[in-house]
N, C-alpha and C positions, 0 to 999 in steps of 0.2 A: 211477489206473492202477497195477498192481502191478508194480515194476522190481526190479531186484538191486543190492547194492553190491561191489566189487570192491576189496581192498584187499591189504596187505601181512599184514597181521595179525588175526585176530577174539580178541576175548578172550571167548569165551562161557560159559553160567556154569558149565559141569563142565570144558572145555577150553580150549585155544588153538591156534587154526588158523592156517597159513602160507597164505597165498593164497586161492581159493575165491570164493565169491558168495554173501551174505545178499541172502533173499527181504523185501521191505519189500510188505507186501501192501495193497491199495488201501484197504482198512479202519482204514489207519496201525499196523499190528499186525507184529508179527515175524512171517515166516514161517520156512521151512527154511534151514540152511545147507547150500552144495551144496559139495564139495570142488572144486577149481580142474581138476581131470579129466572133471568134470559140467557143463560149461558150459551155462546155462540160457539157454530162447530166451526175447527181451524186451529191454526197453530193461535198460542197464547203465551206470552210475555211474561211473566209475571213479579212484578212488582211489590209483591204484597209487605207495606212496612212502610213506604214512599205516597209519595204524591203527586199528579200528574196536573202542572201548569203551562198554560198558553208560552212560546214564547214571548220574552221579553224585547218592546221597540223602544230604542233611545233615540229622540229627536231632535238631540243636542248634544251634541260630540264633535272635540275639536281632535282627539287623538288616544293612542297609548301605544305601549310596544319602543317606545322610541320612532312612531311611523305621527306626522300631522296632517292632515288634510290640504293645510297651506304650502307644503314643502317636498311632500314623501310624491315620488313615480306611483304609477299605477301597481308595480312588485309589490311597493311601500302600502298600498291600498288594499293591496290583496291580502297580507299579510293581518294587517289589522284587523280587517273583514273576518279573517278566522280565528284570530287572536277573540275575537269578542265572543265567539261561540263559549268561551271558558269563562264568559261574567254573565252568561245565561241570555245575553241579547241575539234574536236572530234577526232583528230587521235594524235597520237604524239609517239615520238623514245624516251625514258628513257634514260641518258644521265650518263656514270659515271664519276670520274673523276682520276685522275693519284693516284694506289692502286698499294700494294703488289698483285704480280700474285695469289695468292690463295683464295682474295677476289673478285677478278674480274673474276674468276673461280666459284665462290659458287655464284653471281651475274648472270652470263650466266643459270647457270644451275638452279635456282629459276626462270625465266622468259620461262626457255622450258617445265619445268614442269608444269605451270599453262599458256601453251597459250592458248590464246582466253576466258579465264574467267574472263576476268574483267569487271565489271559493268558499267564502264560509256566509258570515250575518250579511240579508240582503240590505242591497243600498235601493232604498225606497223611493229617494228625490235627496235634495240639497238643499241645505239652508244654510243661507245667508245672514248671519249677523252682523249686520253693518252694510254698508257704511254710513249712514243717514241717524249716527246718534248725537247726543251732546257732549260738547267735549269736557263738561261740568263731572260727567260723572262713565267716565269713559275705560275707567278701572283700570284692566291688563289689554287695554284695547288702544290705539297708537293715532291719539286726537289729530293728525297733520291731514289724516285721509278722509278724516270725516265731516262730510255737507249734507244738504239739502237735500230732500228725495227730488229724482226727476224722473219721469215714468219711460221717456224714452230710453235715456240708458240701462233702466232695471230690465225694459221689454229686448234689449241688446244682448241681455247679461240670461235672460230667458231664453232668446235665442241659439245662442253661444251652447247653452246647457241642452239643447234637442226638449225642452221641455220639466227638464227634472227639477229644476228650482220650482221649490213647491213651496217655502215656507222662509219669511223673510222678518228679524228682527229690529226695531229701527226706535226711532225717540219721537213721540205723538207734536211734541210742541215744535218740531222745527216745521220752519217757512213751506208751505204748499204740502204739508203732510193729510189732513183731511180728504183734498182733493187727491193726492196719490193713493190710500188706504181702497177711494172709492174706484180707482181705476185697476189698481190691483187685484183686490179681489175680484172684483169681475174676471177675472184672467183665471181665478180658482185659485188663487195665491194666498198662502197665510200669514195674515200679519201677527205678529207678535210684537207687545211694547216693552220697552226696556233699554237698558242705559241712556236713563233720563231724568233730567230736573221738572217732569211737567207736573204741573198744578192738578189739582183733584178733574178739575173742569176742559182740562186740555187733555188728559188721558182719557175722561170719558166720552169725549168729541171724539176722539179716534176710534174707540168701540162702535158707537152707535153711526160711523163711516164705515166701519166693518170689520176690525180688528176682531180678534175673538180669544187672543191670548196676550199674558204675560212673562217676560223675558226672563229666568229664574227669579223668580217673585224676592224683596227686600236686597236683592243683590241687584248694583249697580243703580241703584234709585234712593232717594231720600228714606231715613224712617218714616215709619207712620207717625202724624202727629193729631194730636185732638183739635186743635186752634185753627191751622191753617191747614186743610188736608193736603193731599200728595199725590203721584201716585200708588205709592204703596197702598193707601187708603185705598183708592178704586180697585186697585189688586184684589183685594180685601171683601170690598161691598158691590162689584158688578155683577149682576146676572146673566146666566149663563155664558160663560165665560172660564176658558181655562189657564189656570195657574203653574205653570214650571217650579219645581221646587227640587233643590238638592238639598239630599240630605245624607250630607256627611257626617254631620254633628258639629262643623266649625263653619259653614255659610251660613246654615241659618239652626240654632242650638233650639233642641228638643220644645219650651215650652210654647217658642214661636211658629212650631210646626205643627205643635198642636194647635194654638190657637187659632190657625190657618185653616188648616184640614176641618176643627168646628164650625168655624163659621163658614166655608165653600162648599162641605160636603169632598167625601173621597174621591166622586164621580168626576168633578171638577179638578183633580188633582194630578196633573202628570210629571212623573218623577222624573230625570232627568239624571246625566252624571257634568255634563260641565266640563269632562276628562279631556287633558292636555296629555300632550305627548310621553310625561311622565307616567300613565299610568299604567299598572302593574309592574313598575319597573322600580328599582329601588332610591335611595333619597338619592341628589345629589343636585348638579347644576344643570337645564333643563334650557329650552327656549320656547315661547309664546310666539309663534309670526316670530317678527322680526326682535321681541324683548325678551330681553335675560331673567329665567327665573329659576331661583331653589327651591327645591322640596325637603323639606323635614315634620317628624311624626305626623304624617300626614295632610299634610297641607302645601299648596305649592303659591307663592307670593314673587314679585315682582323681585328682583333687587337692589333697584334702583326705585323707591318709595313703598314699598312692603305691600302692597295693596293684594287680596286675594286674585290668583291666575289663575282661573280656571278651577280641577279639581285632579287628583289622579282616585277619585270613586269609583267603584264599577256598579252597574245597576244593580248587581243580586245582595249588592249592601248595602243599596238605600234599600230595598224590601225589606232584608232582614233587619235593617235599624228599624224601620218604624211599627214594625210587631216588636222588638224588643222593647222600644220603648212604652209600647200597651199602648200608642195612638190611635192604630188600628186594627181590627182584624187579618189574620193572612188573606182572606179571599179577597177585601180591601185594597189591603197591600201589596198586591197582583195584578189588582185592577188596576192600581194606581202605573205598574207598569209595563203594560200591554193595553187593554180596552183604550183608557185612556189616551194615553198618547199618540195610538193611532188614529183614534176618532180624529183625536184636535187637529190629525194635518190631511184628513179626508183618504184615511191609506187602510180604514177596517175592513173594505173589500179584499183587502189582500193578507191582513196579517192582524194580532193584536185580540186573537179569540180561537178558543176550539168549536169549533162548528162545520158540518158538512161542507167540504170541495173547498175548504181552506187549504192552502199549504199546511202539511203535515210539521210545523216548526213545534216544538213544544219542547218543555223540564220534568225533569224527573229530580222532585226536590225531596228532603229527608224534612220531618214535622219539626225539627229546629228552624227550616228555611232556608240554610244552605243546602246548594246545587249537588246534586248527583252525578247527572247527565245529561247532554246537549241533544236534540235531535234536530236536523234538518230535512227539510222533503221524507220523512217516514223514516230516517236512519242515524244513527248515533254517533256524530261527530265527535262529542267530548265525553269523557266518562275521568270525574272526580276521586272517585273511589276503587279504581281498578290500577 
């Protein structure tokens, strides 16, 4: 049956309305916004005190629940799939990370077999981080796997997937990268750069070959430097172009997130969590793929050379940090994770805005920022506060 919702707030994707009634149509689809002078007849929701935001899409996720992408069955997939519905994400890319080509083979082809059966947050496509980084700056990532791009094998690995590999992270300076970036996208593929030593001039080669994003921005690559740029630098100063940014508060600390979001603009800014398999689960001993890692007060590192693994974040907490920290505004900070990040992987046909014949995914957040209640296809999977 098609109702309305009634709230304090809609963030919708060109505006933000005070008051009013979203049409939730019996098809689980977004209907009309009606202004709060148009009172529609039918049942009605009423929210009033709350705030109604687009579901949240993470395009970078390697896990939580105790379930990873690299290791967990499809139960294990399923599970996290709804698990996510309680960090406010309803869409999100499964994320793996730098594997021997025959796991990352039996990977593709366990997500083409079971699409569209997951129970809770949709899986959108897949992204591949790795393997084609450097091993200079290879982090919580297992440098023995990692070469060269070669477009046959990634068109193998596309294969494998029925098409769902949508979105590939890789390092701009290794051998035949230019030439791969430009065969790739062609394919509709998104390139992302990141865990890499390239020079200011070698990352912006790979954009203007077609890249269009960067790999959690200041993580996994040089600082920025004044003398001899980076890429961080190009991160920093390319044109249209989106930035991955987690913000926990320990990968990349408040002042540099601001200074980020100033100069790119929020539009430009897709929030990300980075989340290992530790997340929402409590501290302890954890694994990355195949490396050993601990988590404590929040942060989850390596333990064999301490280096940050990942993250256990959940996305409705990088929103809520970067209003607390007065970076941005909430409607900002919303954009930053929905509009945005599903622009950057070519997926806002389907998800990442309230607007007519959209899936009905959206939050019901309280004006602090933290989450209320999940909806999926027009119905209320998670509820916070009950």
């Amino acid at each position: 049956m098609t109702y309305y919702i009634h709230a304090d707030k809609f963030f919708l994707e060109n505006r933000t309305e005070k008051g009013g009634y979203l049409e939730i149509q019996d098809n689980g689809k977004f209907g009309f916004y009606y202004p709060k002078n148009e009172k529609p007849a039918g049942k009605i929701v009423d929210y009033s005190g709350k705030w109604i935001a687009p579901g949240y899409v993470d395009t970078h996720i390697h896990g939580s629940l105790k379930e990873d992408v690299m290791k967990s069955d499809w139960q294990g997939i399923d599970k996290l799939s709804k698990g996510l519905l309680k960090a406010g994400v309803t869409s999100w890319l499964p994320t793996t990370i730098t594997a021997a080509d025959a796991t990352l083979t039996r990977i593709c082809k366990m997500f083409a077999a079971h699409r569209g059966q997951e129970h809770g947050a949709k899986i959108q496509g897949i992204h591949f981080e790795g393997p084609f980084f450097t091993e200079k700056h290879a982090g919580a990532e297992n440098p023995k796997y990692m070469t060269d791009p070669d477009i046959d094998e990634f068109n193998k690995w596309r294969e494998a997937s029925d098409g769902m590999l949508i979105k590939m992270s890789m390092a701009p300076e290794r051998k035949g990268s230019k030439e791969f970036i430009r065969e790739a996208t062609k394919e509709g593929v998104v390139i992302s750069l990141g865990h890499s030593n390239a020079t200011f001039a070698q990352a912006a080669a790979g954009i203007e070959a077609g890249a269009s994003m960067f790999t959690h921005t200041f993580n996994g690559m040089p600082d920025p430097m004044h003398h001899a740029p980076m890429i961080s630098n190009a991160a920093m100063a390319m044109h249209s172009v989106t930035d991955e940014l987690i913000c926990d508060g320990h990968h990349v600390q408040e002042p540099m997130v601001r200074a980020l979001v100033q100069e790119k603009g929020p539009e430009h800014i897709a929030l990300i969590t980075d989340s290992m398999e530790a997340g929402m689960m409590p501290d302890g001993d954890y694994m990355l793929g195949e490396l050993p890692v601990y988590v404590k007060d929040g942060m989850a590192r390596l333990k064999h050379g301490d280096n940050l693994a990942g993250s256990v974040l959940q996305l409705k907490i990088a929103v809520k940090n970067v209003v607390d920290w007065n970076v941005v505004t909430p409607e900002d900070a919303i954009m930053m994770a929905s509009y945005v990040p599903a622009k950057s992987v070519n997926i806002l046909n389907k998800c990442g805005s309230i607007s007519p014949d959209k899936d009905a995914d959206f939050l019901v957040l309280n004006p602090d920022m933290t989450l209320s209640e999940t909806y999926l296809d027009g119905k209320s999977r998670y509820q916070a506060d009950k």
